[in-house]
N, C-alpha and C positions, 0 to 999 in steps of 0.2 A: 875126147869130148872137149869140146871148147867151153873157156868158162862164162856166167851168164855175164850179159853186157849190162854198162854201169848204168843205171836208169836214170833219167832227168825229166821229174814232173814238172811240166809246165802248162799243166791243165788247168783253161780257167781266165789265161791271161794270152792279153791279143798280142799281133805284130808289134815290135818287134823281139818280144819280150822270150817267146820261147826257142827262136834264134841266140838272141844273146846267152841266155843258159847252157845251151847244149854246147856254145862256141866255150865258154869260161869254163865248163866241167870238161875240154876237149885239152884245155891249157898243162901242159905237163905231164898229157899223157905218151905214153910211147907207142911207137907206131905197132899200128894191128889193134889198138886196143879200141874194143865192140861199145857204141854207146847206144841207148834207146830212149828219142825224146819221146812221150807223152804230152802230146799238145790237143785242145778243142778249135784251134782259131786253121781252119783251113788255109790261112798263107802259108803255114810252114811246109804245105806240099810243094810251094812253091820256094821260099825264101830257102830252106835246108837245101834241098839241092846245089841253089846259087851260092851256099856257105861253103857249100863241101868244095865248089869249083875254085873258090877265093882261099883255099887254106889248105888245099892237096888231101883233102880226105876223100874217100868213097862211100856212096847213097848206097847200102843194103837192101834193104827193104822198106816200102810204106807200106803199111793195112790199118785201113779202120773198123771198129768195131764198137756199135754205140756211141756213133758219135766221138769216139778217141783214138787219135790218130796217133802211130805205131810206126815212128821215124826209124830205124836201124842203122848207122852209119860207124865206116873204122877210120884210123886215124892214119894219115900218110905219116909222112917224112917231115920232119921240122924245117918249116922254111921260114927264114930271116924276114921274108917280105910280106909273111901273112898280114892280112887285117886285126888288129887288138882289140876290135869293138871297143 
């Protein structure tokens, strides 16, 4: 059983604000490691993915549920050339 993923509320607060969180709670983790943003601002359906493409992570899952959207994403390979928001 895998363990649960590190959760980053960002409910509440618009573009680009629950990007940047999930990016800076991503800082230092080692690869594989599961995060789950919690966002209300519907761009991170869109901005998270384009984060994960810019930083070598992988898009797990999205679902929402009341209105709170349920990012799932793991962490690649440390790359020198990521973006540091």
């Amino acid at each position: 059983m895998s363990p649960s993923p590190v959760v980053v509320d960002a409910r509440g607060h618009r573009c680009p604000t629950p990007s940047l969180r999930l990016q800076k709670a991503m800082r230092g983790a080692i690869q594989g490691t599961r995060l789950a943003l919690l966002a209300t601002d519907p761009m991170a359906r869109i901005d998270v993915p384009y984060l994960m493409d810019q930083v070598g992570g992988r898009l797990i899952a999205i679902e929402e549920i009341d209105g709170v959207l349920r990012i799932t994403v793991e962490t690649g390979p440390a790359r020198p050339d990521a973006p540091t928001g």
